[in-house]
C-alpha positions, 0 to 999 in steps of 0.5 A: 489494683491502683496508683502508686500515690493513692496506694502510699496515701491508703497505706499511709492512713490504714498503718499510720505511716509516713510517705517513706515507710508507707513506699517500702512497705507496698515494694515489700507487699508487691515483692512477698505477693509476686514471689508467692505466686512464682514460687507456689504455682509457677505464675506471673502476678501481672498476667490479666488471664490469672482473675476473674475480677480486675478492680481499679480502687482508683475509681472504686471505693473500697467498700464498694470493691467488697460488694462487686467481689462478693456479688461475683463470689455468688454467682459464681458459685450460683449461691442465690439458687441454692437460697432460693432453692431451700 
């Protein structure tokens, strides 16, 4: 999750978009991510008990949210004891 300005300033740099596009595109990406989850399973996209993991990218860089997701996926599914274990 994140802002709206810096979602549009990302956006605007990972596609090389102006402000305009870049707003039409996140309100599409929203709009297909919600519809997605509605009509598959029935939920709602803003229901916080639907993560395990809430990172603001506001305040976490990228790079860093892929190491705090794949520090989680680990434990998680306790995969430094099957290391260890082998």
């Amino acid at each position: 999750m994140g802002s709206l300005e810096k979602r549009i300033g990302r956006a605007q740099e990972d596609y090389s978009l102006d402000r305009q596009a870049a707003i039409e595109f996140i309100k599409n990406e929203d709009k297909g991510r919600k519809g997605y989850l509605k009509d598959n399973f029935d939920k709602d996209i803003d229901d916080p008990l639907l993560y395990h993991l809430i990172i603001n990218t506001d305040l976490i860089r990228c790079d860093d949210a892929a190491c705090l997701i794949g520090d989680a996926v680990i434990k998680r599914f306790q995969l430094d004891r099957r290391l260890r274990a082998a």
